[in-house]
C-alpha positions as CSV (number, residue, x, y, z in Angstrom):
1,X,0.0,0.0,0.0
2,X,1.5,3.4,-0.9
3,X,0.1,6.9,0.5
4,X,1.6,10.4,0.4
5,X,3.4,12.2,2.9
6,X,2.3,15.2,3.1
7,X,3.2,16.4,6.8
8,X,5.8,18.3,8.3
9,X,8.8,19.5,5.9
10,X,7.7,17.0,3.4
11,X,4.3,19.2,3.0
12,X,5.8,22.4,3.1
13,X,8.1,21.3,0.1
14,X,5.4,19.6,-2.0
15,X,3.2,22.9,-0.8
16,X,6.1,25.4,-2.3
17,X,7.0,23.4,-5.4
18,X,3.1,23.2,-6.9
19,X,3.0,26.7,-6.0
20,X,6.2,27.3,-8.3
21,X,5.7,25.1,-10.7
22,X,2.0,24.5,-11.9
23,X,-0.4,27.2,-12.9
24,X,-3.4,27.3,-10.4
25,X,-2.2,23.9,-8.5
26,X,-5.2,23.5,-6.1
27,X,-7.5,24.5,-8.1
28,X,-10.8,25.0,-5.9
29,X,-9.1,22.6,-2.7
30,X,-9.5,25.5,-0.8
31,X,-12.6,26.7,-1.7
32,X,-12.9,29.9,0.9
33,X,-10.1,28.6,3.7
34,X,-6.9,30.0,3.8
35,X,-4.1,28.4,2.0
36,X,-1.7,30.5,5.0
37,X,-3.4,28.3,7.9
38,X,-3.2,24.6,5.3
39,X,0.8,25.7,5.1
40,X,0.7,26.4,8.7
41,X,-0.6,23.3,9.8
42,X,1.4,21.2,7.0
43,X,4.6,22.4,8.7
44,X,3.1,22.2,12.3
45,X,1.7,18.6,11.9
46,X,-1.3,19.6,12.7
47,X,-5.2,18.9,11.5
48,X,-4.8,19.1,7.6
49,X,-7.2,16.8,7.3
50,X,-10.0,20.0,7.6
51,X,-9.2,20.9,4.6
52,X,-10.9,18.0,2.8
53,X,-14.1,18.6,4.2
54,X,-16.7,18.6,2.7
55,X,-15.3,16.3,0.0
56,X,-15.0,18.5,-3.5
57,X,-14.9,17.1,-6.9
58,X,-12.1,17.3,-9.6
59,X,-8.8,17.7,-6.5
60,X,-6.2,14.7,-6.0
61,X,-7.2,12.8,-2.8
62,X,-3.7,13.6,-1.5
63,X,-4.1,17.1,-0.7
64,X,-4.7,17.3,2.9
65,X,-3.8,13.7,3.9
66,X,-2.8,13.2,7.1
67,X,-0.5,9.9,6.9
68,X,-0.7,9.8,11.1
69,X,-4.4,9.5,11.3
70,X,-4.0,6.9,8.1
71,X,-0.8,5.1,10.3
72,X,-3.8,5.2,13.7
73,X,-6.1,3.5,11.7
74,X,-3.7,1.0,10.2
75,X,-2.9,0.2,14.0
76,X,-6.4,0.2,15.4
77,X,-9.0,-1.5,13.0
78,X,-6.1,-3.7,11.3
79,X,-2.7,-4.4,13.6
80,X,-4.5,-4.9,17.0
81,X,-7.4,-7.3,16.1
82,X,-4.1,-9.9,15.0
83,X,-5.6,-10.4,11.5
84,X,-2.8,-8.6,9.9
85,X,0.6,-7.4,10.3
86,X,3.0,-4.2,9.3
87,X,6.2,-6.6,7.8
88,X,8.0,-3.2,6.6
89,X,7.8,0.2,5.6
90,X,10.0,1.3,2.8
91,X,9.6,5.5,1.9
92,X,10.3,6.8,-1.5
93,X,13.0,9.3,-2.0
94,X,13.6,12.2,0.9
95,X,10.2,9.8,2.3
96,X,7.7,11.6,0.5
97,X,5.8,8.7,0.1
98,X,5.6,5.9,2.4
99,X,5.1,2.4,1.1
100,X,3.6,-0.3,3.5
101,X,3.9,-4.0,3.4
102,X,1.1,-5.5,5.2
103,X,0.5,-9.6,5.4
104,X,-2.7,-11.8,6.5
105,X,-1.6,-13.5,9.5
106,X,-2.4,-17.1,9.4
């Protein structure tokens, strides 16, 4: 399973280098909340979650994913019921992407 980083420095970076590169990279994401606080809480760890509520059409499911509420789940509905278990997690380069190798326990 592979999900996007998007937290902490790794945000911030992503956050700065759609800004610089691609014209109008959120497209309506924001849709009225500040793009300030989403950068503020990318770099604080904090809730960017928010910003994907109410679900909007048409923006990449990444934007505002919050790998440590994914990495909670993982552990509570999956990892503590014993019917599966983490074997590794590999990241991409600089870990902007974390890649998870779950099995079935038998």
């Amino acid at each position: 399973m592979s999900v996007p980083h998007e937290m902490g420095w790794r945000g911030v970076a992503k956050f700065l280098a759609r800004k610089a590169l691609q014209i109008d990279p959120y497209g309506n994401f924001f849709n009225g909340k500040s793009q300030w606080r989403y950068f503020k809480e990318t770099l604080t760890n904090g809730d960017i979650e928010q910003f994907r509520q109410p679900p909007r059409k048409g923006w990449g499911p990444h934007l505002g994913f919050d790998i440590h509420r994914f990495e909670a789940f993982l552990e509570g509905n999956l990892f503590n019921r014993g019917e599966y278990c983490l074997v590794e997690i590999y990241t991409s380069f600089l870990g902007f992407n974390r890649l998870y190798m779950i099995e079935r326990v038998a």
